[in-house]
DSSP file (Angstrom, degrees, kcal/mol; ACC not computed):
  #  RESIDUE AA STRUCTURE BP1 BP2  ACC     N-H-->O    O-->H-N    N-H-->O    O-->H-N    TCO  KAPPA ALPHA  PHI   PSI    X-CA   Y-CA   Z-CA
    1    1 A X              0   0    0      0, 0.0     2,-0.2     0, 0.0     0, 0.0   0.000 360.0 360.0 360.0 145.9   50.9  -60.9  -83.9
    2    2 A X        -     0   0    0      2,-0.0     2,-0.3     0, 0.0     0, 0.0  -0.892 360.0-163.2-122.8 170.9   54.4  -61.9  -82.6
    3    3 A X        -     0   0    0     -2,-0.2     2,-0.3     0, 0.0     0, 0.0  -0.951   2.8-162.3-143.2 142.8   55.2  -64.3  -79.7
    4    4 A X        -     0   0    0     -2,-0.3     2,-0.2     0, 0.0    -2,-0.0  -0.905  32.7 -92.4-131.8-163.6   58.0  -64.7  -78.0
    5    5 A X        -     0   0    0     -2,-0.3     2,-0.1     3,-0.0     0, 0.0  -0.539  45.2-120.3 -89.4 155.0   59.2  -68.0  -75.4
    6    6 A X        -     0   0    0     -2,-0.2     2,-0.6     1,-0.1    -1,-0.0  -0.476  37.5-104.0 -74.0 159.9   58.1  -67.3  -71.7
    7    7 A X        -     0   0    0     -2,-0.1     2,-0.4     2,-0.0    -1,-0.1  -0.825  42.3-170.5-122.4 131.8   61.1  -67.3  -69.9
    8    8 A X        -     0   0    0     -2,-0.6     2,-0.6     2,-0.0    -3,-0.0  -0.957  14.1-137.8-140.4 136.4   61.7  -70.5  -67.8
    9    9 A X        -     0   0    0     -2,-0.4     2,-0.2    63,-0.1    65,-0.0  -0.800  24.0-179.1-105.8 102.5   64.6  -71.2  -65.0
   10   10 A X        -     0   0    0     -2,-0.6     2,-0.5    43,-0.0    45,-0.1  -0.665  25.0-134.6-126.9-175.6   65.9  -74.0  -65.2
   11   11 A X        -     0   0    0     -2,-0.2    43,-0.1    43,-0.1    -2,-0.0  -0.794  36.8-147.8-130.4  90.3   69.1  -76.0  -62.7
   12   12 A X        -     0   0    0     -2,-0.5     2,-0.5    41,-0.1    41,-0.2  -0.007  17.6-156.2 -67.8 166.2   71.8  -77.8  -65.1
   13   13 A X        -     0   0    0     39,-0.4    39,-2.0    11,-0.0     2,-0.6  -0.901  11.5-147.2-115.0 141.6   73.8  -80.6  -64.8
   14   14 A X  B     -A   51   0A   0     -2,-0.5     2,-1.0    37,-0.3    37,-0.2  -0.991   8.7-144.6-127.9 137.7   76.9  -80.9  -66.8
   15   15 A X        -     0   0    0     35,-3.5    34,-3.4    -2,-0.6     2,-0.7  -0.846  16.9-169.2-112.6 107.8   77.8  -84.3  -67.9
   16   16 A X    >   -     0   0    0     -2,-1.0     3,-2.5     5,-0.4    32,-0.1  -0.730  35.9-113.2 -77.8  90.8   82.1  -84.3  -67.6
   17   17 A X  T 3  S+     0   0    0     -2,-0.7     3,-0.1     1,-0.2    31,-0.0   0.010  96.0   7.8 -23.9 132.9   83.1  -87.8  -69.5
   18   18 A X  T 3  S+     0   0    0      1,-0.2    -1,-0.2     2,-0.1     2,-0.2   0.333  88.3 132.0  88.9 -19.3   84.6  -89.9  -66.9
   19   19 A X    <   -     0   0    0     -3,-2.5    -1,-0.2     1,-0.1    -3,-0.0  -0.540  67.2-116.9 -94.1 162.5   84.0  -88.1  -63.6
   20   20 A X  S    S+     0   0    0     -2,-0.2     2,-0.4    -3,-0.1    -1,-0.1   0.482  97.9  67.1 -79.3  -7.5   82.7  -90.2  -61.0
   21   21 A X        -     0   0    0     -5,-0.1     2,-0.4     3,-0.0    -5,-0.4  -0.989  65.2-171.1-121.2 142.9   79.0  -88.1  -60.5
   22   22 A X        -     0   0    0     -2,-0.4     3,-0.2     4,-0.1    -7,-0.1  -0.999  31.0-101.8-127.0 123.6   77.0  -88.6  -63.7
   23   23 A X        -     0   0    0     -2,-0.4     2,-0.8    -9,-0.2     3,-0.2   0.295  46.4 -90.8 -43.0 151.5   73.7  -86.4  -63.9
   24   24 A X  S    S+     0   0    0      1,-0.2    -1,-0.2    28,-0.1     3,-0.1  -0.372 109.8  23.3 -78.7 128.2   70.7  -88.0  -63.2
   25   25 A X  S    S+     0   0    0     -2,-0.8    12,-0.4     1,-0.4    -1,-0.2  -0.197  98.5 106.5 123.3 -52.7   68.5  -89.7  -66.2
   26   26 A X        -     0   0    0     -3,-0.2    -1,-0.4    10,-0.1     2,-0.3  -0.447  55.5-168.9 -76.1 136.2   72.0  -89.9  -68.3
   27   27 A X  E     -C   35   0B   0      8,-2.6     8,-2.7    -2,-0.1     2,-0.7  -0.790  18.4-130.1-124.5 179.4   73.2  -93.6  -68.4
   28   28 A X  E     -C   34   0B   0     -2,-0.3     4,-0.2     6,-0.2     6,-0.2  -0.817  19.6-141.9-123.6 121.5   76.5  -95.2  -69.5
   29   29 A X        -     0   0    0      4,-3.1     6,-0.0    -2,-0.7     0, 0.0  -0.461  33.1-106.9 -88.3 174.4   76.5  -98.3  -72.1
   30   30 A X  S    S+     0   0    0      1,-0.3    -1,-0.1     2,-0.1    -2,-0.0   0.675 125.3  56.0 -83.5 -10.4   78.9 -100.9  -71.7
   31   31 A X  S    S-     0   0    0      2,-0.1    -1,-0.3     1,-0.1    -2,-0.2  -0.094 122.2-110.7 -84.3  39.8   81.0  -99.6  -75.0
   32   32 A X  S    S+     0   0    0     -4,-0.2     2,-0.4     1,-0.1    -2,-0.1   0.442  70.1 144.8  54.8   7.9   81.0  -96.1  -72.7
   33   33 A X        -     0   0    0     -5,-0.1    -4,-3.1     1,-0.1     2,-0.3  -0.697  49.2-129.3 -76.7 113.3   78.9  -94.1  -74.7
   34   34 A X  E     -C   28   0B   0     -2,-0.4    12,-0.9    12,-0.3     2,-0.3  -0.519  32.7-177.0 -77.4 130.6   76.5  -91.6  -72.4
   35   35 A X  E     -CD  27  45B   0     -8,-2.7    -8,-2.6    -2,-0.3     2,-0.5  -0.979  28.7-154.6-137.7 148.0   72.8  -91.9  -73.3
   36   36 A X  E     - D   0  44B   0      8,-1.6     8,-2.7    -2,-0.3     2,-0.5  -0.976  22.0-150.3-116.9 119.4   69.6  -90.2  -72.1
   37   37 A X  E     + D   0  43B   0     -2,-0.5     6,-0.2   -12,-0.4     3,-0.1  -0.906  17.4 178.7 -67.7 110.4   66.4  -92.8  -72.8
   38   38 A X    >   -     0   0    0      4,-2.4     3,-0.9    -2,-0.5     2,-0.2  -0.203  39.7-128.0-130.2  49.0   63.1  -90.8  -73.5
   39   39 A X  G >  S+     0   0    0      1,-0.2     3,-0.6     2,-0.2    -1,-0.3  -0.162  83.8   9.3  50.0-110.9   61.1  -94.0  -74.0
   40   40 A X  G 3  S+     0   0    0     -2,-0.2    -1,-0.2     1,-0.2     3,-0.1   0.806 124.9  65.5 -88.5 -15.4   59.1  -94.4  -76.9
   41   41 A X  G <  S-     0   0    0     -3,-0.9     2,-0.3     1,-0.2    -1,-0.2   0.989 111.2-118.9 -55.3 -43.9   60.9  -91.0  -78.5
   42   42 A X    <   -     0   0    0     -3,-0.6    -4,-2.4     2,-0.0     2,-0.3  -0.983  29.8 -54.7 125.0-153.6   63.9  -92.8  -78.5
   43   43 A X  E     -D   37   0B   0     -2,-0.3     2,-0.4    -6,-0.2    -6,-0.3  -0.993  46.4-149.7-133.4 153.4   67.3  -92.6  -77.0
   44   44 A X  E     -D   36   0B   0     -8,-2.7    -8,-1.6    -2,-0.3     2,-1.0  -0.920  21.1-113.8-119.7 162.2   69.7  -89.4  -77.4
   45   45 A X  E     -D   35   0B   0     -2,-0.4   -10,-0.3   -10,-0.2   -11,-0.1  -0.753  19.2-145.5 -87.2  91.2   73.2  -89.4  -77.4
   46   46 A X        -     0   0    0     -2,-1.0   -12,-0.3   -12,-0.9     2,-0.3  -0.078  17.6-161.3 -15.4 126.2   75.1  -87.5  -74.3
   47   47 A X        -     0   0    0    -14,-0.1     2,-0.4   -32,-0.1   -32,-0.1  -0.747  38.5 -96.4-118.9 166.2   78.9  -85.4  -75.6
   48   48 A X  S    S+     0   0    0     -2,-0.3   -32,-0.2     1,-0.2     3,-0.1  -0.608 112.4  28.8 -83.4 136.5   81.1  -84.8  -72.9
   49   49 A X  S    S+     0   0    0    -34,-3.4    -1,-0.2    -2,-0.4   -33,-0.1   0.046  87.6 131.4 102.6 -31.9   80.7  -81.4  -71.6
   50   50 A X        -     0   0    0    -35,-0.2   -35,-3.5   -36,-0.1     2,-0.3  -0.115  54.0-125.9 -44.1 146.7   77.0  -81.1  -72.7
   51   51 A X  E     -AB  14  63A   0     12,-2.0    12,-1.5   -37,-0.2     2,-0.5  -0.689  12.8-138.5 -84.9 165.7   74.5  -79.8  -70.0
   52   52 A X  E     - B   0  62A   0    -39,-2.0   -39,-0.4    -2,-0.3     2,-0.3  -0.875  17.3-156.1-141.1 125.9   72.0  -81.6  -69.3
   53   53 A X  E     - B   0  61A   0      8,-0.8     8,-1.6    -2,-0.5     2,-0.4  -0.640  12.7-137.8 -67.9 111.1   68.4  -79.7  -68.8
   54   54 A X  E     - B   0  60A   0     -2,-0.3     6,-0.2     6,-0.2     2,-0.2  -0.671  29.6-139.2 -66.6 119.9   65.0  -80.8  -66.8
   55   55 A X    >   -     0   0    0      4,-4.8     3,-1.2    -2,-0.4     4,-0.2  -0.682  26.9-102.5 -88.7 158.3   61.9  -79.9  -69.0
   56   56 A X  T 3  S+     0   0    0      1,-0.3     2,-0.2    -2,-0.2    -1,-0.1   0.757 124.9  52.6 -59.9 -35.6   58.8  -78.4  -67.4
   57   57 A X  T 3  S-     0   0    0      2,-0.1    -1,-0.3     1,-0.0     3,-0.1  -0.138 124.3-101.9 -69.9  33.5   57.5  -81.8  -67.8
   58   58 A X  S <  S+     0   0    0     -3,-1.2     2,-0.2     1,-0.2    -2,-0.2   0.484  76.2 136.6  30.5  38.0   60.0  -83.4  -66.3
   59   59 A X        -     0   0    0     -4,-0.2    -4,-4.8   -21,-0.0     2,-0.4  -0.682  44.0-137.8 -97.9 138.6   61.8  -84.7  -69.3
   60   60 A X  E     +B   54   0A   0     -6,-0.2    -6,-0.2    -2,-0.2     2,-0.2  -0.966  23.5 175.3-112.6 136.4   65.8  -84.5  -69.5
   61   61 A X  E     -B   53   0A   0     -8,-1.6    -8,-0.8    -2,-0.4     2,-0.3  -0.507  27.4-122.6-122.5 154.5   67.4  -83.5  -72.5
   62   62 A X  E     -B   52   0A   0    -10,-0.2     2,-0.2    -2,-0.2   -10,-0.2  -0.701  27.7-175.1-109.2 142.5   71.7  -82.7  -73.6
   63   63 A X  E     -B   51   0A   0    -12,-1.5   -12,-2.0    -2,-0.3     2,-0.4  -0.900  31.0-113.4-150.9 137.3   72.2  -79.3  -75.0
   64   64 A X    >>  -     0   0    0     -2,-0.2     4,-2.1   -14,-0.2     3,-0.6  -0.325  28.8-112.8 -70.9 133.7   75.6  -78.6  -76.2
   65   65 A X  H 3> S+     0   0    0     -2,-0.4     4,-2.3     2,-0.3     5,-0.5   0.889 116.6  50.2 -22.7 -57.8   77.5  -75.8  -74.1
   66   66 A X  H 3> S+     0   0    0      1,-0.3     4,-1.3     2,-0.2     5,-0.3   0.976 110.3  51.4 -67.5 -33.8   77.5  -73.2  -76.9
   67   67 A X  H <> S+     0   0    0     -3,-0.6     4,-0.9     1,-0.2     5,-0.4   0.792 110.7  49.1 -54.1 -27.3   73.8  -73.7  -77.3
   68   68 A X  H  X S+     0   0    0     -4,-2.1     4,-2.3    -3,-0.4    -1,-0.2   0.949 104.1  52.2 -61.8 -52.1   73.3  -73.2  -73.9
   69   69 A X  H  < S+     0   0    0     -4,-2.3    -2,-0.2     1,-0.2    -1,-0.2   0.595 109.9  57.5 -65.0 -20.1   75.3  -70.0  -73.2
   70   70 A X  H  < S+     0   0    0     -4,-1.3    -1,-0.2    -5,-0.5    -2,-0.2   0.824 122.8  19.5 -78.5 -20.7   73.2  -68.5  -76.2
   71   71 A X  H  < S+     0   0    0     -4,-0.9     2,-0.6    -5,-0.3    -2,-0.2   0.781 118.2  60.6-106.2 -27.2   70.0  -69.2  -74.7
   72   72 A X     <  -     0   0    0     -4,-2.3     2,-0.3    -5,-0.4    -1,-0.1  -0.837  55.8-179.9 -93.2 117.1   70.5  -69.6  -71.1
   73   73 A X        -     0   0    0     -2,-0.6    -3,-0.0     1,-0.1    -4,-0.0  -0.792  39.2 -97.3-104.8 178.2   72.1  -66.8  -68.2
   74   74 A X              0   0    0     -2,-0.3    -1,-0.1     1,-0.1     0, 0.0  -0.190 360.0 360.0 -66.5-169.0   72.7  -67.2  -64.9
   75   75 A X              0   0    0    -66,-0.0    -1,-0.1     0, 0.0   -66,-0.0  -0.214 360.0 360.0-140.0 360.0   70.1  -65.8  -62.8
């Protein structure tokens, strides 16, 4: 059998270093480092430019821009 992923629509955020609206979820420590918290998982680290993705479970997650444009198209 083969499977493949169901195809799911999702509405990014792009986190720009510096610019005055910072996606929601992503926070900024005080040495300026962008961080996502996903509680007992742990914390992930934000890059500038990354989007950042709502999971079907509401979870948000960084994916770097070229990973994005391979997986993601506009709709």
């Amino acid at each position: 059998m083969k499977f493949r992923k169901k195809p799911v629509v999702v509405e990014p955020e792009q986190y720009i270093k510096g610019h005055e609206k910072v996606p929601e979820g992503v926070r900024i420590d005080p040495e300026g480092h962008a961080t996502i918290d996903l509680g007992a998982s742990g914390i992930l680290v934000v890059q500038d430019g990354d989007f950042i993705i709502t999971g079907l479970a509401g979870e948000r997650y960084p994916v770097h821009p070229a990973r994005f444009w391979e997986i993601y198209e506009a709709v």
